[in-house]
N, CA, C and O of each residue as an XYZ file, in Angstrom:
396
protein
N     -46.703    -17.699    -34.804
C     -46.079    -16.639    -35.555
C     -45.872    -15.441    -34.641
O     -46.862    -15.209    -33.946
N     -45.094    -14.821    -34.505
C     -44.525    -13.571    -33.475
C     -44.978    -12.258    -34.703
O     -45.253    -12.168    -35.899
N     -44.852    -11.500    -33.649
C     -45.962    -10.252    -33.951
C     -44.535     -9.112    -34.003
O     -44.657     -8.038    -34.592
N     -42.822     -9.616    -33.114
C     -42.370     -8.120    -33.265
C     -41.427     -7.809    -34.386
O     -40.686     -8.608    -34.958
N     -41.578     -6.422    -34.635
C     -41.056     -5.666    -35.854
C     -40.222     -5.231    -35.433
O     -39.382     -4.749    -36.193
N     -40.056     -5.188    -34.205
C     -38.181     -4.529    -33.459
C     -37.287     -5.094    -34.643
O     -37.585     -6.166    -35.170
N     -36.091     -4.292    -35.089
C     -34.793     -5.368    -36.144
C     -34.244     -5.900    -34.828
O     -34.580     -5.461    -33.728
N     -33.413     -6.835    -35.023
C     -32.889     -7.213    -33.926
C     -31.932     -6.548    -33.695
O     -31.451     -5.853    -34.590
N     -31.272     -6.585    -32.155
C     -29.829     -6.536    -31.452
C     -28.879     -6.916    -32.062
O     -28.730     -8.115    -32.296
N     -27.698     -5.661    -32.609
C     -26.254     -6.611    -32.731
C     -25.814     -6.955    -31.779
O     -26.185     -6.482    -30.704
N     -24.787     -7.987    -31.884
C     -24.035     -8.778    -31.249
C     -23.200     -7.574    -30.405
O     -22.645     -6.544    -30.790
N     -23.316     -7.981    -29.520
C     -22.564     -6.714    -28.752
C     -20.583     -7.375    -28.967
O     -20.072     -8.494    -29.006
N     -19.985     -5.793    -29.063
C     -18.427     -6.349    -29.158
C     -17.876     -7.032    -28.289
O     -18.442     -7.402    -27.261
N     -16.669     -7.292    -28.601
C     -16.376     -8.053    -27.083
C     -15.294     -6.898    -26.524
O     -14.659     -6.302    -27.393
N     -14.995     -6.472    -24.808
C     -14.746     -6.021    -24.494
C     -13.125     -5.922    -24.631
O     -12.640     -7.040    -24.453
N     -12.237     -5.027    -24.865
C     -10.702     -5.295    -25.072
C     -10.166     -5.340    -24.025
O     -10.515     -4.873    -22.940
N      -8.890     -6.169    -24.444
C      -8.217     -6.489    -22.654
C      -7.776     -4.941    -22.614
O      -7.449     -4.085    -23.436
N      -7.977     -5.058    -20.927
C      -7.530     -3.820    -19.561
C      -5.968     -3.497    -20.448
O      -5.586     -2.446    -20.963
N      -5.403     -4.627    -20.387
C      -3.723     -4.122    -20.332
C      -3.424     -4.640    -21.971
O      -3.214     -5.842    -22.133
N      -3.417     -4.224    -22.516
C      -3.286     -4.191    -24.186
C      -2.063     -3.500    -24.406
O      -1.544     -2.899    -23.465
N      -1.447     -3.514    -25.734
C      -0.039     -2.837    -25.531
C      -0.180     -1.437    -25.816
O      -0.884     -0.935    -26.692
N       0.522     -0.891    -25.032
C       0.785      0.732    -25.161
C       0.067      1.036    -23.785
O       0.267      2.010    -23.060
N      -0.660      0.172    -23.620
C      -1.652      0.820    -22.152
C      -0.823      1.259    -20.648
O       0.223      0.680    -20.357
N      -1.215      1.977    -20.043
C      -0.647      2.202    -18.800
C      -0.002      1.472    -17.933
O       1.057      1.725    -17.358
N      -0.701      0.528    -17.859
C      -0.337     -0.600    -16.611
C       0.781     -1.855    -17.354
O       1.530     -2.645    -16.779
N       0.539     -1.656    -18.795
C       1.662     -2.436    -19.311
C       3.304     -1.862    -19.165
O       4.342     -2.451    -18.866
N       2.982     -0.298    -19.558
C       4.314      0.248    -19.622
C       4.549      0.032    -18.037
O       5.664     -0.471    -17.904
N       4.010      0.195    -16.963
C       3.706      0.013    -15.317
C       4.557     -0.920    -15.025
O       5.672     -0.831    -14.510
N       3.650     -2.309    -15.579
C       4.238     -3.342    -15.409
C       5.544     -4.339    -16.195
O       5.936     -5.484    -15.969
N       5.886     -3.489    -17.007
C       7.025     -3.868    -17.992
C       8.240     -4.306    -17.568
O       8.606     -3.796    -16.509
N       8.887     -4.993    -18.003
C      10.499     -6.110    -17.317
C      11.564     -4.576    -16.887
O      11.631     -3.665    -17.713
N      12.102     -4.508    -15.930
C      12.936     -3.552    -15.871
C      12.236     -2.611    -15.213
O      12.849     -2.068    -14.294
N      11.287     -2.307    -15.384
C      10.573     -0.271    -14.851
C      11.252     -0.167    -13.604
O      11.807      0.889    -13.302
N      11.266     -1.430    -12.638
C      11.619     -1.009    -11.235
C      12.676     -1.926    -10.332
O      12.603     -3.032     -9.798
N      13.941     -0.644    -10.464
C      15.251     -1.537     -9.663
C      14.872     -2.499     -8.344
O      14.030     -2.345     -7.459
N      15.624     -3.311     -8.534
C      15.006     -3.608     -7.165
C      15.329     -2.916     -5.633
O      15.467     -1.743     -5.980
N      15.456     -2.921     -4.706
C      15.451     -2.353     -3.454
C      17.377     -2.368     -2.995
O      18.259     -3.219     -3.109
N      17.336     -1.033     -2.492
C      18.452     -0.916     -2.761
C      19.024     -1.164     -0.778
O      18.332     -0.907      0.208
N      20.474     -1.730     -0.802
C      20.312     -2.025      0.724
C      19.821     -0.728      1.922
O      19.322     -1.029      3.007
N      20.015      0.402      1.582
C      19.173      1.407      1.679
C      17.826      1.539      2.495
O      17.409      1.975      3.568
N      17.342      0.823      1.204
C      15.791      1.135      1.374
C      15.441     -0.215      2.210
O      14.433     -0.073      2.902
N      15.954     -1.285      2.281
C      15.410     -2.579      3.167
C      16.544     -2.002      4.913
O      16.406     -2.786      5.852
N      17.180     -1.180      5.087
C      17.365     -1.067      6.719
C      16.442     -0.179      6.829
O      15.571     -0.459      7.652
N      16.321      0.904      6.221
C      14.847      1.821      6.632
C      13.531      0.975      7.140
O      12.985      1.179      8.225
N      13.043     -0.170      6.017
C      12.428     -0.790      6.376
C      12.263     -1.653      8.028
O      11.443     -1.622      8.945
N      13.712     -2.475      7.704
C      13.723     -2.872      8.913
C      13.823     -2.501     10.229
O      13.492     -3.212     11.178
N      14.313     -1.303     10.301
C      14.133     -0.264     11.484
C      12.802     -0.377     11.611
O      12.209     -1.008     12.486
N      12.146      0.501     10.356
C      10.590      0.824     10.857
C       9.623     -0.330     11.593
O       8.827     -0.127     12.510
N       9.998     -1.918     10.759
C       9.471     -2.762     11.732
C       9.754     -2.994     12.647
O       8.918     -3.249     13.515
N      10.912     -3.010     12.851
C      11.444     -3.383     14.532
C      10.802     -2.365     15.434
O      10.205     -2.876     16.381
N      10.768     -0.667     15.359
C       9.991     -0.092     16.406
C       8.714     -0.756     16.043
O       8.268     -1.270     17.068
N       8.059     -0.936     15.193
C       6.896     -1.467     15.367
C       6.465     -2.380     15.844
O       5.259     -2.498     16.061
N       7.667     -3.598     16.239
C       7.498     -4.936     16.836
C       7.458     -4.416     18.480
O       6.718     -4.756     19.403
N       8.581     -3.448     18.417
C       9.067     -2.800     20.150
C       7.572     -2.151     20.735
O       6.990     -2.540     21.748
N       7.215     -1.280     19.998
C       5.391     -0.942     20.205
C       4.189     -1.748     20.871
O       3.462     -1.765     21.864
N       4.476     -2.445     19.594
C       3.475     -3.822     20.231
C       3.628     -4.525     21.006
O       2.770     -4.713     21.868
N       4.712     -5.130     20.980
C       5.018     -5.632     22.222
C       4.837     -4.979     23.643
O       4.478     -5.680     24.589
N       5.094     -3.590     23.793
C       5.110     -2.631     24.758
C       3.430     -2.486     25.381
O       3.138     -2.501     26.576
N       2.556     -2.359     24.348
C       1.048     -2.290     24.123
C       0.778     -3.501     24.718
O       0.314     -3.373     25.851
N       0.918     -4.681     24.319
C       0.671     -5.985     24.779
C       0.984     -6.004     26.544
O       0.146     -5.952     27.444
N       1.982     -6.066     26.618
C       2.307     -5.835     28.025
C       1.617     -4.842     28.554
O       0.791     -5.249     29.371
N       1.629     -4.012     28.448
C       0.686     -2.635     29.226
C      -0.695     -2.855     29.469
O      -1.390     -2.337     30.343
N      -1.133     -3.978     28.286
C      -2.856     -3.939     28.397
C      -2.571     -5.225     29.513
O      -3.283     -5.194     30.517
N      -1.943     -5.936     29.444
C      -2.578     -7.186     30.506
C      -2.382     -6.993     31.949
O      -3.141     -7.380     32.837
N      -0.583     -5.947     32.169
C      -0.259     -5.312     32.849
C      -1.119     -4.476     33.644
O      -1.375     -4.542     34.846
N      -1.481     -3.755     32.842
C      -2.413     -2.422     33.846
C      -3.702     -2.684     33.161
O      -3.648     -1.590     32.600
N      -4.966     -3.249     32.657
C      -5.839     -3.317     31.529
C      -6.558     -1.970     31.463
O      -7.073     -1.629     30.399
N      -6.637     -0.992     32.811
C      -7.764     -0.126     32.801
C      -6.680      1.545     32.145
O      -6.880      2.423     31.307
N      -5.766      1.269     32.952
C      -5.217      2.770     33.324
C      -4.219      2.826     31.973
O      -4.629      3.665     31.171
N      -3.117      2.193     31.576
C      -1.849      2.588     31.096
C      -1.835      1.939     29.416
O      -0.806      1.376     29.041
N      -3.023      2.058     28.467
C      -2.657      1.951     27.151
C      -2.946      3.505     26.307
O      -3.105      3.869     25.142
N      -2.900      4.146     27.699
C      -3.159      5.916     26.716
C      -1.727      6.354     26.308
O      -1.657      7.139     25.362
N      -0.472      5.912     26.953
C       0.884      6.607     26.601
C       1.539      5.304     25.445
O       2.407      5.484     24.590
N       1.021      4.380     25.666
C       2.116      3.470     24.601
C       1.476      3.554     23.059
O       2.139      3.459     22.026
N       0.004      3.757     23.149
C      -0.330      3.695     21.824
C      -0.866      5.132     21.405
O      -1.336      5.292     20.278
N      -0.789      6.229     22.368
C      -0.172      7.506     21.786
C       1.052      7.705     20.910
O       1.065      8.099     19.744
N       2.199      7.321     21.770
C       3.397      7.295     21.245
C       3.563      6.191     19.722
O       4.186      6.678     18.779
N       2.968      4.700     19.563
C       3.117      4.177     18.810
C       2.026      4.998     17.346
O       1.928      4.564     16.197
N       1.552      5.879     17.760
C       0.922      6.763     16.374
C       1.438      7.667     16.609
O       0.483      8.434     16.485
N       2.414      8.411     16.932
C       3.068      9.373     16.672
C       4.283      8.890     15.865
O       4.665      9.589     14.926
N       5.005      7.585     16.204
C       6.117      7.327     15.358
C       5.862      6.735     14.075
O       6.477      6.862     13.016
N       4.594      5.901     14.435
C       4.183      6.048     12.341
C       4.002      6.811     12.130
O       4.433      6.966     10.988
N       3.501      7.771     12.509
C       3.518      9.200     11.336
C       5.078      9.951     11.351
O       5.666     10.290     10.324
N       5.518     10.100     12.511
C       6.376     10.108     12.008
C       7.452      9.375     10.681
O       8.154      9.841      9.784
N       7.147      8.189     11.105
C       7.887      7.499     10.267
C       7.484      7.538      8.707
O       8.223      7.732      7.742
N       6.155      7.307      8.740
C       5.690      7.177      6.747
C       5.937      9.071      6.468
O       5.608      9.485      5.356
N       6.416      9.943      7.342
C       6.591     11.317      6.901
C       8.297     11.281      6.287
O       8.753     11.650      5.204
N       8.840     10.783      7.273
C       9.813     10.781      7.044
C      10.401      9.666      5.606
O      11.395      9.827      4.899
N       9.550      8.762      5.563
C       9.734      8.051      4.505
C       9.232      8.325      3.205
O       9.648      7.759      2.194
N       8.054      9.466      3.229
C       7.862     10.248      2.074
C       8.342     10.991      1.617
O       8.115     11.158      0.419
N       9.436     12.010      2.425
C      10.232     12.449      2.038
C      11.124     12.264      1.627
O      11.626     13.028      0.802
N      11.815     10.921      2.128
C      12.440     10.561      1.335
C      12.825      9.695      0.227
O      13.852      9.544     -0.435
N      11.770      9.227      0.243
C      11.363      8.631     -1.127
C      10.885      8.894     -2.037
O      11.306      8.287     -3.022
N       9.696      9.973     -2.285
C       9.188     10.783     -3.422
C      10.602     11.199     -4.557
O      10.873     10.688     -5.644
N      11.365     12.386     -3.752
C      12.139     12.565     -4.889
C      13.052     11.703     -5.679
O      13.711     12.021     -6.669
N      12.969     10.330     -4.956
C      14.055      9.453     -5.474
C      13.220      8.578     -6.826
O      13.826      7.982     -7.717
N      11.891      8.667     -6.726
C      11.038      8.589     -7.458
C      10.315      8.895     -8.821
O       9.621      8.317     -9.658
N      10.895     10.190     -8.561
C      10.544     11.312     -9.831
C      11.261     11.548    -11.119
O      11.087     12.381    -12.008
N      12.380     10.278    -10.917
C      13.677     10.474    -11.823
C      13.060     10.372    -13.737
O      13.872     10.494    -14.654
């Protein structure tokens, strides 16, 4: 025979789904919210990778090239043009954003 007088535990609820309707990430994720990429926005892109392929590649060569002396100017320069670049791409993309 058990001795406790505790009442018991309810059943705990069950937790509601994350994305339920009306929720954030539904309206987020909803058919339509987002045009697709306009030819625009995929040469920006592809520019930005191509210096980035030209970089690395440049880096690659330089380290096997020189290993001690010459990876201070290529991968200086290759973080100066990403920032440049995601600056320049915030700018111009935010306001196109805000519509």
């Amino acid at each position: 025979m058990s001795t406790d007088t505790s009442p018991p535990e309810p059943e705990p609820e069950p937790e509601p789904e994350p994305y339920g309707p009306g929720s954030y990430m539904n309206i987020v994720r909803g058919r339509g919210h987002r045009p697709p990429m306009s030819k625009r926005n995929k040469v920006f892109l592809w520019v930005f990778l191509a210096i980035q392929a030209i970089f690395l590649g440049w880096t690659i060569y330089t380290g096997v090239a020189t290993p001690q002396t010459g990876l201070g100017l290529p991968l200086g320069l290759w973080t100066v043009s990403v920032v440049i670049g995601g600056a320049i791409y915030l700018i111009w993309q935010l306001p196109r954003n805000r519509r």
